[in-house]
Structures are given as C-alpha cells and as structure tokens.
N, C-alpha and C positions, 0 to 999 in steps of 0.2 A: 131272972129274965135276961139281967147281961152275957149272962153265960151261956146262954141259950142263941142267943143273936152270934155268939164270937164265936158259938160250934157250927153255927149257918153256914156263915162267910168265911170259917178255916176249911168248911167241904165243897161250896160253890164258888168260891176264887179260883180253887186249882183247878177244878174242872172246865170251867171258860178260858184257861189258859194267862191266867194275866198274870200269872208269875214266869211264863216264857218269853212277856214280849220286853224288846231290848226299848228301854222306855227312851234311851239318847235319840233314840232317831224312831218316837213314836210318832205317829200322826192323827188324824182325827176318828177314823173306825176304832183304832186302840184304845181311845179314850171313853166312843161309844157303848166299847165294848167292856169296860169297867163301870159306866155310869149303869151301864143293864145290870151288871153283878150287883150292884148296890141297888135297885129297885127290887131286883127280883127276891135278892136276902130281904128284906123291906117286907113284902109284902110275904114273903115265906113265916116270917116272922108275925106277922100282923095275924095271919091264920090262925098259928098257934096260938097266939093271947087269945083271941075272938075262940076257939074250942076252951082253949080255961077257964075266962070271967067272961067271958062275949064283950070283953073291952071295955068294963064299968070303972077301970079303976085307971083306965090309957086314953087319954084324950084321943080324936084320931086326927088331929091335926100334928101332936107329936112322931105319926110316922113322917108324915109329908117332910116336915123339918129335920127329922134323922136324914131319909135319903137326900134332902140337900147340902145340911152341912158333912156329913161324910162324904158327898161327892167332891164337897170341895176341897176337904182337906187329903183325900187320898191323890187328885187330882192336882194339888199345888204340891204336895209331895214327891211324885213323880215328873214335875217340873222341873226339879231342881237338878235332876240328872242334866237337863241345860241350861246351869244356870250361868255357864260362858256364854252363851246367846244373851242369856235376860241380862247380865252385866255390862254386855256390848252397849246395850240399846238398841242401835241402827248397826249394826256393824260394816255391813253394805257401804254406807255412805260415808260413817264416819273416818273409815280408815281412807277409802278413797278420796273424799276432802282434803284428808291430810296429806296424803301422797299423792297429789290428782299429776301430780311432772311423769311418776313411774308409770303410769296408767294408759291405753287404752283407749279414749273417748270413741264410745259408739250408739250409733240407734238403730233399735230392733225395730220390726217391722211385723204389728199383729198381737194383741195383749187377751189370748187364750191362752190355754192349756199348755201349751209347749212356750209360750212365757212363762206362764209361772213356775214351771218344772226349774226354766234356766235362770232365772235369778236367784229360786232357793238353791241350785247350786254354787252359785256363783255366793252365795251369800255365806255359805258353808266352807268356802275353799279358802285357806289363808294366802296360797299363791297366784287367787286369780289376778289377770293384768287388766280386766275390761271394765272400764268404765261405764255404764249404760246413761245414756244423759236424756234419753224419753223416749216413747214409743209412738207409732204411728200405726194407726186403726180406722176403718170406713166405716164402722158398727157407730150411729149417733150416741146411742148408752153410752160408751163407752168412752167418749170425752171428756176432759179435765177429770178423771178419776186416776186414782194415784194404785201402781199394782208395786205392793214391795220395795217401796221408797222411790218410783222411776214413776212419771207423769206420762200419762197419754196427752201429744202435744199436739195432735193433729192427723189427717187424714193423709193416704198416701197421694192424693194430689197436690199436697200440699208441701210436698217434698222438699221443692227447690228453696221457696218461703223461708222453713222451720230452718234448715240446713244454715242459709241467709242469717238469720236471727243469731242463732247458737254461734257465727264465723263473728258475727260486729260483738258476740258478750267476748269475744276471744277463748271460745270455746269448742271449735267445730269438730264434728266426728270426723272418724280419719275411715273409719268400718260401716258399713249398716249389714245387718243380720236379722235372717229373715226368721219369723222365730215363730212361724206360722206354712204350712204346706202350701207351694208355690199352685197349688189347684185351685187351694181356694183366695187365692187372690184373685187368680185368672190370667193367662199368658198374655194379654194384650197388655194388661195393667203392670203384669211382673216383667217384661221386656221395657217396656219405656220407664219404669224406676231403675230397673238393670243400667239401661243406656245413661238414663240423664246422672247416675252414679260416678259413671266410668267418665262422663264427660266433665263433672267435678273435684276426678280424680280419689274418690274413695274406695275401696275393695270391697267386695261384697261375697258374704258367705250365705251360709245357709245351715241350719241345726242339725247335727245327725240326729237320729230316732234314740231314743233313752234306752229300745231295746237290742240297738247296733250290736252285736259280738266281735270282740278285737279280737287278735292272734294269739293262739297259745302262748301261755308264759313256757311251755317248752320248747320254744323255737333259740331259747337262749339271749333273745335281743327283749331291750327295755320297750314297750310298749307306750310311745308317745305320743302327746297330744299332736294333733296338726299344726302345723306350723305356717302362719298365714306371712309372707317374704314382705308387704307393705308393715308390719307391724316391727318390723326389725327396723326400720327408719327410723320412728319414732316422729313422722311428720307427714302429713297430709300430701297426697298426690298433683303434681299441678292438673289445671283447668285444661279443656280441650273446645278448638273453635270445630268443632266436626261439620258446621258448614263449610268450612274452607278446604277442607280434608275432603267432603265430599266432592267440589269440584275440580278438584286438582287429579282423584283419581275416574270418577266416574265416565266410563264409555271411552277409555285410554289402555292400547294392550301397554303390558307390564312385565317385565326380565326382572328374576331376583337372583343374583349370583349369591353362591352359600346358602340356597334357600333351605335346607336339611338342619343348619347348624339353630343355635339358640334363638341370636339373632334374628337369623332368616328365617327360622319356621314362624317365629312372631309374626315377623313381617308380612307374610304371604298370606298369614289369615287373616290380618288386620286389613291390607289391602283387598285380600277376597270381600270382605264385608263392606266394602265400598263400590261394590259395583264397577268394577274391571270389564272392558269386553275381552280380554283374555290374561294370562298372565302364562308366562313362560318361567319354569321352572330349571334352576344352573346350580349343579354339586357333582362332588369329586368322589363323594361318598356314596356305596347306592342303598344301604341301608339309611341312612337318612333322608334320602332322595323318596327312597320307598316309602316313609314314614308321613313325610309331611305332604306326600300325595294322596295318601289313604288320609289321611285327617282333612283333605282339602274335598276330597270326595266326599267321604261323611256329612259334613257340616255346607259344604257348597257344591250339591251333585249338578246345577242346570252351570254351573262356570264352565268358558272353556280351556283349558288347560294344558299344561304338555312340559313333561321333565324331559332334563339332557342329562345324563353322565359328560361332562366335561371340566378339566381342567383349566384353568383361565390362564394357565402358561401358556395353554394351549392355541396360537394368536387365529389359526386356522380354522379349528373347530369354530370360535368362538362366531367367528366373521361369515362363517357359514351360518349359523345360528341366527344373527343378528337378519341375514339378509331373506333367511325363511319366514322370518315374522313383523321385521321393523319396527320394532318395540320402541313407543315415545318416551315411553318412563324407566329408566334405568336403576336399579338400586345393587349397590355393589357389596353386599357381607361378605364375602371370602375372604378367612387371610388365615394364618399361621397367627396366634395370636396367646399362646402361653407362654410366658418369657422365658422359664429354664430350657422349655424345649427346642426354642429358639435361639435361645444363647449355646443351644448342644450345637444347632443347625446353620451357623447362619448364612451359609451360600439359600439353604433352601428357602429361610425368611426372605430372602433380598427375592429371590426368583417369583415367588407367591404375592408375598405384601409390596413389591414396587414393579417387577416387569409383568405380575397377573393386573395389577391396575390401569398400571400403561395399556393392556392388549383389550381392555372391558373399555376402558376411556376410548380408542381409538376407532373401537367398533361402533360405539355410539355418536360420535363426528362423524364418521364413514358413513353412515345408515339415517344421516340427519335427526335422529334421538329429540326431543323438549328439553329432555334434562338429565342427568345421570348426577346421580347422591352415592356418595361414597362412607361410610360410618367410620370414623378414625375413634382414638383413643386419648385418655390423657398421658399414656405412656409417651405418647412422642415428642412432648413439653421437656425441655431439659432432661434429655432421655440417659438413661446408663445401662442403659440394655438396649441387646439387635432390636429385636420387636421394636421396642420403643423408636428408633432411629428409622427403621425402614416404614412404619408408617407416618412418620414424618415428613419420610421426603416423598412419599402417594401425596401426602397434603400439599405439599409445594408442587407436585407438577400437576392436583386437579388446579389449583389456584393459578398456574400462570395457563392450563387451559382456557379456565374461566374468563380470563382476562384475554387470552385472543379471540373469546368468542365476542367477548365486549366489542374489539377492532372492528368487529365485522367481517374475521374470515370464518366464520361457523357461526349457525343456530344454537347448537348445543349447550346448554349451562352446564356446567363442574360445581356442584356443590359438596362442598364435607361438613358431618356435623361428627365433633367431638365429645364424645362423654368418657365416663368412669366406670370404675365396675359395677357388673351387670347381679343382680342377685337371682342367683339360683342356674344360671346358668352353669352350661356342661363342662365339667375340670375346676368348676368354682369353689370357695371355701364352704358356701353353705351344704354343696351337698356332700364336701366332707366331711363337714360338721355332725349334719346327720348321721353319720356312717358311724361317726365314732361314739355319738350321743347313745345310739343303737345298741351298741358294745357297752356300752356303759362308761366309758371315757376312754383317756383322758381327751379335752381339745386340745389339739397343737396349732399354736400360734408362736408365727416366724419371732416378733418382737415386742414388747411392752409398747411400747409408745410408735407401732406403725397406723396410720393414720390412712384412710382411703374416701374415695368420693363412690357413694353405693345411690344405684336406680335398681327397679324394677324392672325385669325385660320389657313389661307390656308398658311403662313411662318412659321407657327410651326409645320403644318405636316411636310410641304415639307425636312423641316432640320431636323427633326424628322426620316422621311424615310433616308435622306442623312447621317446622323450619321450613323443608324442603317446597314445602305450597305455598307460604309465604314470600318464600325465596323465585320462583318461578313466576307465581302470579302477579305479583308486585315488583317484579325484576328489583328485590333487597340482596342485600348481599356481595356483589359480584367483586371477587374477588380476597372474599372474606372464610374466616371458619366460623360454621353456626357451635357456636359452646351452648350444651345444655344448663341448665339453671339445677343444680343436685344438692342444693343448701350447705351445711357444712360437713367438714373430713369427721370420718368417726372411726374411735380407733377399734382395730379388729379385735381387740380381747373384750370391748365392749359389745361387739356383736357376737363375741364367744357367750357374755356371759347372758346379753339377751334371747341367744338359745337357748342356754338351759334352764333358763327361767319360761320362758313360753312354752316348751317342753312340758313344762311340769314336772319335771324331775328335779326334788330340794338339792338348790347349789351346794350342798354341805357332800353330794355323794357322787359329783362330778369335778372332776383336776382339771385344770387348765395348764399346760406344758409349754414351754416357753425352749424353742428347737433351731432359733436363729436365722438369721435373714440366709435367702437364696441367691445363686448369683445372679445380678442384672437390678434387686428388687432395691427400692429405693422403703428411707421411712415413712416420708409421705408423698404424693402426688402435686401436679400443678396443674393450674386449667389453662394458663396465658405464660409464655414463652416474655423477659424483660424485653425485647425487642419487637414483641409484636403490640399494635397500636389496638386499642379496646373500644368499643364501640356498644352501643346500648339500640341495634335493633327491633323494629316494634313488633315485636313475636313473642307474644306471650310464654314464658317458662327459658326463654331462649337468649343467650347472650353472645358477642360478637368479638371475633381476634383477626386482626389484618396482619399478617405476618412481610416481611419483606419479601417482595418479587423477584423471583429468578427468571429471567428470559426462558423462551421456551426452549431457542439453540441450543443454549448452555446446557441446560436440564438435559435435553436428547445426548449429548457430547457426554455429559460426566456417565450418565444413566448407563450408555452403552460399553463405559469400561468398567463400573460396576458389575455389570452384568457377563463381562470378560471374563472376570477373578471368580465367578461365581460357577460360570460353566468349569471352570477350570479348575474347580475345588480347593481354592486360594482361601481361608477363610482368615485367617491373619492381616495378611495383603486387606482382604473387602475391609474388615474393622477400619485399619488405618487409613483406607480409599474413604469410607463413610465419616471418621471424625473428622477427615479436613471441611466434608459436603455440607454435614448439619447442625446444626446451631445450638450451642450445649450440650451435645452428645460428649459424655466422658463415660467411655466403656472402664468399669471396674481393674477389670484383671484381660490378660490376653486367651483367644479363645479356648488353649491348652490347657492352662491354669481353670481356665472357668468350669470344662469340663470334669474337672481331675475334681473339682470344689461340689460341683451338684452330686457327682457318681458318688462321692461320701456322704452328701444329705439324703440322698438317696437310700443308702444300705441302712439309713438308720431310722428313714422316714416310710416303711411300707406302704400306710392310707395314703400321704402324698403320691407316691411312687401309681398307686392304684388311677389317684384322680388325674394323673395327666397321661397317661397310657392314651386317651382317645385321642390325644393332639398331634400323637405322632403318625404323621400322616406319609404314607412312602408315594415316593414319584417315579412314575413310569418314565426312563431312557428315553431320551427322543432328538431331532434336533433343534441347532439354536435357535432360540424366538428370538424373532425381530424387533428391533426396538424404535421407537419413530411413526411416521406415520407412512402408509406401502402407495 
C-alpha cells in the first residue's frame, strides 16, 4: 500500500505544479496549493483501499492523520528554503534596534494591503534605511493591533499627539508615508495631515503601486530608488508658525526677483499658497521665467500674477517695474551664485550680487516697499571667493539700509537671512550625484574632510519667510542678519555615501573619487564672521549676527569705485579694491591664476563641467547703472 500512495503523489505533485514553484519566496496559495495535493493523494488513495478491503484492515481515522502529518512535514520542509528569515526572528526590528542612528524613523499612514506589501518588503531588503515606528489608521478594528512588528498607534486625528509622544521618547519621525491611496482617506483629511506635516517639518511621501514599471535596463543608466533630499540630513525639519506666515503675506502684492531659479521658484509657490493679492514675478532667464509661471498657473489659476524679463542691473527697468505695481513685500533671489564661475567672472559677480541688490534695495525705498528680504549665503563669512565677498558686502549695505530706516528717513525694512547650501538645487552636488550614481559612478568629491551646512529648498524658504514676518511684524531684527538654525556641518563624502546607500545600489559597486578642491572653495563653512556680535532672536529655527556698521556714505563712495573697475573690466584691480572693503576676504590665488586653476579641473572634471554650464549666465551691453539713490 506504501507503494501505492508514493506512485499517487510521484504523478499528482507534478501535475499541480509544486515542483515549479520557487518555494524562497512562496506564499500562502503555494502552500494551499500543496496542502490540496496531499488531500487529494489522501483521498485518491483511500478509494483504492476501500475497492480492495472496503477498509476493514485501515482504520479511517489513519487517513485524516496521514494527510496532516504529511502536511506538515512537506510544509516545514519547504520552509527551510527560509530559514534566513526563521533564524532572524524579527529581522525587521532587530537589526533596526541595533542600528536605529543609520535608520530612517518614520510613520505610515493606513494598515491595509499596501501596508503590508511594504513592510514585507522592507523586511526582505538588507539595505533598507526606514525605520517604521507605528501606523496610523481611522478603521476602530484596527487599533492597538500589531501588523509585521509596527503597532497601529492611533487615528489620523491623532497625528499631532502621537507625533508629540514618539519627539518626548526621543524618537520622532522625520518622514510619514502614506501607505494607503490618498482617496481613500479623503482630500480634506489628506491636505490638513499634509499641512500640519509640513508645519512640523517632516517630508512626506506616498507608495508607488507594486505594479509601477521602471525604465528599461537598456537605456544604459542604473535604475534607482528615489531619493527623498530630507533623508540625506539625517535630522528632522524645523517647525513652522504658518500663523504668522499667514499674516505677513495674506492680501499684500509681492515682487520676487530670481523668481525662475531654485530659490525663487520655491519661493513664489510658497508665497502663492499664502494668499497674495498679487505677486510680480523678476528673471533674467526666460525659460525659467516660463517655467515657474506655468507651475503658478497650474497649482494657483484664480492669483494674480505677471512675469518681467528683467535684469536687476537693470536700475531702469527695475524702477519702472516697481512703480507699475508697488509691491509692499520684496523678496530679492537673484545673484550669480556658483563660486568657480564667479571666480572666472568677477566684474560680472560684483555687477549682479552688489550693484543688482543696490538697484532692487533702492527701488523698494523709492516706491515705499514694508520690507525687502534679501537671501545671502554662508559664503560671505570669511570669504575666499568673489561670490562669497560680493554677497557680503549686499549684507552690509542692506544692513546700514536697515538702519537708516531705523533713523526714520524711510519705512522700508532691509532684512537678509543667511543660510547654507541648498540641497538639490540647480548646479548642486546632489543633482550631480545623481547623474553620476545613474552612470553607475564614480562620485566625485572635491575633499575627504570638506564639511558644509545643507537645508532643503523648501526649509530654507519656509524660515526664510519666518524670519522675515518675524522680523517685520515684531520690528526684530533691525540691523541684524537672520542665520538660519541648519544643525551641524556634514561632510560631503558622507552625503556621497548616503546616496548610494538610499539609492539602493550596494556601496561595494559604487567609487567615490577624491578630484580636489576648486578655486575660491574653502573645507568648511562659517555661519558668524569673529567680529560680528551674536544674538538669539525669538524666531523659532532662526539665529541672529550683528555685524559692524558701515555708514551709508561710505558704502555709496567705495560701491561706486567698485563698480568703476567692474565696468572697466579691471578684475584684478576689483579683487584687491574688494579685500581692503570686506572683512576676511582672503581671495586664494589672483584672478589669472584662478582661471588658468578651474580651466584644468575643468578638462578633467566633465559632470562638473556639465553642472555649472546653467550659471553662466551672459549680460546684455548696456550703460552704467547708477549707484546710490536718483
């Protein structure tokens, strides 16, 4: 009879297929679909005893007990194809417990079907970086129940609470991912989670669909995961008072000069979402001009709105401009702001980043402005590059504006807020990175140990606006530079290697190249100048530098021989005019040598060569701008 049962099950196995299926990554049909082959051999078998003795000599509780224990043992046999799983335990948590500093912390949002898809993969992946630390679900069932080692910890009203809770264990997510279709949450629900995310400073994603198709593996490029720019920090976004945001811009027209570039397009849709009664759009570019007007239409079709082509050298246009619309809120992004290309250029930096600011400042006093915000750099802190010097001295002449406005001969506030680099922005390393992560490597990074202060575009507006309402509404500030709060310097081979670890491409099949500093580039960054006085204004994420005051005379006097050397394509001359002017400027090499220095990192750096091509920006002939007030 045993023979009989083992000729069954050697012609009804292969026929149900359970010798095809790949049992490491079986699931539960696969297992139903062996547990049938053993019922049906079972009872195929039971037939024939029953036609030979009619089962006088076979108990029939003996088949019951065959088809279970065979179930089980063909079933814990085919287990062991995973038995890296069963040996993990938890693997999910365990390794994340132990490595929770590398990790990720985040909470999904919805503990269905497209949960559980993503934790079993996440559970599977040995390079995932996310931590899941609970879920949040409105289904009552679904409470305190545990899916895949992650707790349902609450409802999405409950957002702010849980969020609360998880920051006091010193825990807090830095992501929430919605891990459920934003329909069935519902848009009222999924906008105000959205909002009160953004105003806590977390990123938020959303799952692709498990049946997404990526780009051909013949297009020649690596096929990488997304790359979420808050994860590369490695630290939670600050908080946002978007009360105060809202009244600083609501029912106020608005001028964004650079509105096209990184910066500015930020800018213009963060302020569109604040209820603007107009906003005046200022670029030099008309493809980006183009750009961030079709995204302003799209997203804000009832705003009213209106691009210029204009150069902000430009002191005529500008003043034309100004007087067509009287714009109370000024926000000033335009500059030249790539340091090699600067350092190729520097009559054209000086012309852009101090007499384009001059001619935006003056238009905004002329035209009685509320306030004009200027966005500087931590380049211009003991600078060793043009760029770095010539937004320096924009910060010294808003700051002794600011301070005449104090006197009382203008309304007008001058505020500048200083940050660091921006991630992801246009000629930035990230989206070098990517280019070359694409290629399959190597990353080139200028030094081992260069160190930089890195925000997100949309955390440098948003404290950008929060300074500057602060700063206006509370007349804080005056006379000061708002420094944004960006935690600590991180060095760039560690943001080289947290791309290719987020990627998901194994570090083992990515180089990192090591190609030397460029002219102007320092190893690390400052955020406060030794001589400038430091100050702890009450603006949340935001901190305070009082730098020494230059009369305003003086400022117009040096400014307009600066701006001599400049028309006169003296670039040597301007260097040595600019290091007597600004405070720690120690320009490297003179501008010949600096030239002669790039044009060879150059021929050997192509992807660089590629990412700063958009900076070079050419300037229409014209005559001198005036410097002063007309």
């Amino acid at each position: 009879m045993t023979i009989v049962f083992v000729v069954l099950c050697a012609v009804l196995f292969p026929l149900l297929g359970l010798y095809r299926i790949n049992w490491k990554y079986a699931s539960i049909p696969a297992y139903v679909v062996l547990i049938s082959g053993v019922v049906v051999a079972s009872l195929l078998f039971a037939v024939l005893i029953f036609v030979d003795d009619r089962l006088d000599f076979v108990p029939r509780s003996v088949i019951v007990i065959q088809v279970m224990v065979l179930s089980a043992m063909l079933c814990g046999f085919r287990l062991n194809f995973r038995h890296e799983e069963l040996l993990k335990g938890a693997p999910y948590f365990r390794k994340r417990l132990i490595a929770a500093g590398e990790t990720i912390p985040v909470l999904l949002v919805g503990a269905g079907r497209e949960a559980d898809l993503y934790l079993r993969a996440l559970n599977r992946d040995p390079n995932s970086n996310y931590r899941p630390l609970g879920i949040l679900d409105d289904r009552p069932e679904e409470m305190g129940r545990i899916l895949h080692g992650v707790p349902v910890i609450g409802a999405t009203r409950d957002f702010e609470d849980r969020v609360g809770e998880l920051e006091l264990l010193g825990n807090k997510p830095r992501h929430i991912i919605f891990s459920k279709p934003l329909s069935e949450i519902g848009k009222c629900d999924a906008d105000l989670l959205i909002q009160n995310a953004e105003r806590l400073g977390l990123a938020v994603s959303r799952l692709a669909p498990a049946t997404l198709l990526r780009q051909s593996v013949t297009s020649g490029d690596f096929d990488l995961r997304p790359i979420e720019l808050t994860d590369l920090l490695e630290r939670p976004q600050a908080s946002l008072d978007v009360a105060a945001l809202e009244r600083f811009i609501r029912e106020r027209r608005v001028l964004v000069t650079g509105a096209g570039g990184s910066i500015g397009s930020e800018l213009t849709k963060q302020v569109a979402a604040l209820n603007p009664t107009e906003i005046v759009l200022i670029d030099h570019s008309e493809f980006n001009l183009y750009t961030v007007d079709l995204d302003l239409k799209e997203q804000f079709p009832e705003l009213k709105r209106t691009c210029y082509l204009c150069d902000v050298r430009d002191a005529a246009r500008l003043n034309e401009i100004f007087e067509r619309h009287h714009p109370e809120l000024v926000f000033h992004a335009a500059a030249l702001k790539h340091v090699p290309m600067v350092e190729l250029n520097p009559c054209e930096g000086l012309l852009t980043n101090v007499c384009g600011t001059m001619n935006v400042a003056e238009a905004a006093r002329r035209w009685n402005a509320l306030g004009m915000v200027q966005v500087s750099t931590d380049k211009a802190v003991n600078s060793r590059s043009v760029m770095g010097a010539t937004k320096r001295l924009a910060e010294l002449y808003c700051q002794a504006m600011d301070l005449d406005c104090e006197s009382g001969r203008s309304r007008t506030r001058f505020m500048t807020v200083r940050f660091g680099n921006v991630l992801g922005s246009s000629g930035s390393l990230i989206p070098l990175f990517k280019r070359q992560l694409a290629k399959g490597g190597p990353l080139t990074v200028t030094h081992p140990e260069m160190t930089r202060y890195f925000m997100t575009i949309r955390e440098a507006v948003q404290l950008t606006l929060q300074a500057s309402s602060y700063g206006l509404e509370k007349e804080l500030g005056k006379g000061q530079i708002f420094v944004l709060d960006m935690g600590e310097p991180i060095k760039i081979v560690d943001i080289a290697r947290r791309m290719i670890r987020l990627s998901g491409v194994p570090d083992r099949d990515i180089a990192i190249d090591i190609v030397g500093c460029r002219p102007g580039e320092k190893l690390y960054e400052e955020l406060f100048d030794a001589d400038e006085q430091r100050v702890s204004p009450p603006v949340p994420g935001v901190l305070g530098a009082v730098p020494k005051a230059v009369p305003l005379s003086v400022i117009y006097e040096n400014f307009a021989h600066l701006k001599d050397l400049a028309l006169a394509g003296k670039p040597s001359q301007l260097v040595d005019a600019m290091r007597e002017l600004v405070p720690g400027f120690c320009p490297e090499v003179e501008s010949a040598a600096t030239a002669h220095a790039f044009a060879t990192v150059r021929r050997d750096a192509d992807d660089i060569e590629a990412a700063l091509d958009p900076y070079l920006i050419p300037t229409p002939a014209g005559p001198p701008l005036p410097i002063g007030p007309n």
